[in-house]
N, C-alpha and C positions, 0 to 999 in steps of 0.2 A: 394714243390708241386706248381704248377701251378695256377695264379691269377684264372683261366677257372675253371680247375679241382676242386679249391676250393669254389669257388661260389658256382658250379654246384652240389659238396657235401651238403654245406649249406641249398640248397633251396630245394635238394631231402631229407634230414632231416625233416627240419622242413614242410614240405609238410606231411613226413610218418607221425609226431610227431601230426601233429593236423588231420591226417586222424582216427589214430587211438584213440585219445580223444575223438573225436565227435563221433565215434562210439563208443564207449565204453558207452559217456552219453546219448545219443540216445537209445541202450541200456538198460540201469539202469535207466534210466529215462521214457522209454516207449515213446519213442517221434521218429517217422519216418524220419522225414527232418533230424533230426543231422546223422542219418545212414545213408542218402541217400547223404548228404555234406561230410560226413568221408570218403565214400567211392569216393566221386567225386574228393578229397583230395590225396588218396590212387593214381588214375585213374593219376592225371596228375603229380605225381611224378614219375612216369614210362613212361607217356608221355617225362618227362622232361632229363631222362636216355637215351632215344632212340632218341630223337633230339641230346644230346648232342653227343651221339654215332657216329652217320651220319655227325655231323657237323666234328667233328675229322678225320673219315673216308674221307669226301670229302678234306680236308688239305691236307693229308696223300697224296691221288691224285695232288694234287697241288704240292707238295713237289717234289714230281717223274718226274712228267711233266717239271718240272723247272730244275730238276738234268737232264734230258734227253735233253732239248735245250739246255743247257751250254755244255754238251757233244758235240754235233751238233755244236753247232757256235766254239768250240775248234777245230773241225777236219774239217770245213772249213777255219779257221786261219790256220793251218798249211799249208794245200791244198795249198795256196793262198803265204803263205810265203816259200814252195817249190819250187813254180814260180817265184819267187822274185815279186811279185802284193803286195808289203806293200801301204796298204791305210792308 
């Protein structure tokens, strides 16, 4: 598993882990702010899934882009050394 991948397990864990604590004792406790922080808890561990989603996504792009100019500068080396033009 991936240094990335597993952070990003990690801190959407324990983000779930203490969204749903504080709501639970918020809860059973009667107390508004602890539901109101569980769920802000809750909030940005999904934040924290779709950031990482997009950041991968954008690589992903990155990766193709890079495979697509090496292609490119390979069929201009040829081009080039058809002509005998070695630089």
């Amino acid at each position: 598993m991936p240094a990335s991948r597993t952070l990003t397990t990690f801190t959407v864990g324990f983000l779930l882990l203490d969204g749903v604590l504080l709501g639970y004792s918020g809860l059973a406790l009667g107390r508004r702010m602890l539901v109101f922080w569980g769920a802000v808890c809750i909030l940005a561990a999904a934040l924290v899934v779709v950031g990482w989603r997009r950041y991968r996504r954008a690589l992903s792009d990155l990766e193709r882009a890079r495979q697509e100019m090496r292609a490119e500068v390979e069929s201009i080396r040829e081009l080039l050394q058809g002509k005998h033009l070695n630089n």
